[in-house]
Phi, psi and omega in degrees: 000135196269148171219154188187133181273116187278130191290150194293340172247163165244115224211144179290002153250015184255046184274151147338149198270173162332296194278347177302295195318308184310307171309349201271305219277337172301283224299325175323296188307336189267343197257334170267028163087026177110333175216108170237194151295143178298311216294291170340289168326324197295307225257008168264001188250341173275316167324314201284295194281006167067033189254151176293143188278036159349140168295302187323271158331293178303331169273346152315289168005262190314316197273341185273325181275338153289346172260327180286329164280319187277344189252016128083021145292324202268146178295351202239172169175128186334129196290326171246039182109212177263132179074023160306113168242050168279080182241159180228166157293156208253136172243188182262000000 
């Protein structure tokens, strides 16, 4: 389980790592039953980093899930395709 100390000011080089986020957006995805909207994912990957759902963050988000989905690591992948905001768990 990824863990991280939200820094006392928020400032867009203090984000969470890549991978913490990533690991953020399977569980947004396992707790809304497998599938949403990014907007969902967002305000469960801020909860997790005790960060504001912010556009900055949500495009942090969007680049750890587009680079992890496309390079076919992530358990998860855009539901319609690339630039989907739509997302699901990867099925078997």
């Amino acid at each position: 389980m990824a863990t991280w100390n939200p820094p006392n000011e928020v400032t867009a080089e203090r984000f969470p790592p890549a991978e913490a986020v990533r690991e953020w957006i399977g569980e947004g995805l396992k707790a809304a039953g497998g599938e949403c909207h990014r907007s969902m994912v967002l305000y469960h990957v801020a909860r997790r980093s005790g960060l504001p759902a912010t556009p900055a963050l949500e495009t942090w988000m969007i680049q750890a899930f587009e680079t992890a989905a496309a390079a076919g690591s992530a358990p998860y992948e855009p539901r319609f395709g690339p630039g989907s905001h739509r997302w699901r768990l990867r099925r078997p």
